[in-house]
C-alpha positions, 0 to 999 in steps of 0.5 A, a space after each residue: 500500500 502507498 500511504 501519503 499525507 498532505 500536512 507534515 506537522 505534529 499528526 503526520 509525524 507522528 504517525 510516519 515515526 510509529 509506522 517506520 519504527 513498524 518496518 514499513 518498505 522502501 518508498 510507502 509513504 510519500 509527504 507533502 513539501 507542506 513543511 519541508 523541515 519535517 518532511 525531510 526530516 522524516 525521510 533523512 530519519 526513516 526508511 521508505 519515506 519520499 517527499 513529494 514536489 506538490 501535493 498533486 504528487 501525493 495523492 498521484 502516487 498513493 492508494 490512500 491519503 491522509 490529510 493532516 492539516 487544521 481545518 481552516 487549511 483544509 480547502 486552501 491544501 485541496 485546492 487544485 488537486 484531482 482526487 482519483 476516484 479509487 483513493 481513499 483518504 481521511 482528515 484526522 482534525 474533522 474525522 471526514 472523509 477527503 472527497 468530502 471536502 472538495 
């Protein structure tokens, strides 16, 4: 499974560590460049993480999305991506689904 995350903030890293600490393989997550200290952060850290150059890239390379972002962000990071209709993807803040949100 490819697991992405739009938002690289206190969620995203906290889950990306308990995953890689899990033994997640090489090139499983993919992070948006949302916050790149956190995001390169991670993938210097963990194995298997790569950051992406937009959020289109994300959701273009994974099978599920979460997006980790406050809720007053939630629409401006949606902005201008096309969700494919085979992904899933969830927003841990207002416990949505993302089609719900575009």
């Amino acid at each position: 499974m490819q697991l992405g995350f739009i938002g690289t903030g206190e969620i995203t890293s906290s889950i990306v560590t308990g995953l890689s600490s899990s033994g997640v393989t090489a090139h499983s997550i993919w992070l948006s460049p949302r916050n790149s200290a956190i995001a390169n952060g991670l993938a210097n850290r963990c194995k298997g993480i790569s950051v992406a150059s937009s959020n289109q890239e994300v959701l273009d390379h994974s099978d599920t999305i979460v997006i980790a972002v406050r809720p007053s962000a939630a629409a401006r990071c949606s902005f201008g991506i096309a969700f494919p209709s085979q992904s899933s993807g969830y927003q841990p803040s207002l416990g949505a689904l993302a089609a719900e949100l575009v």
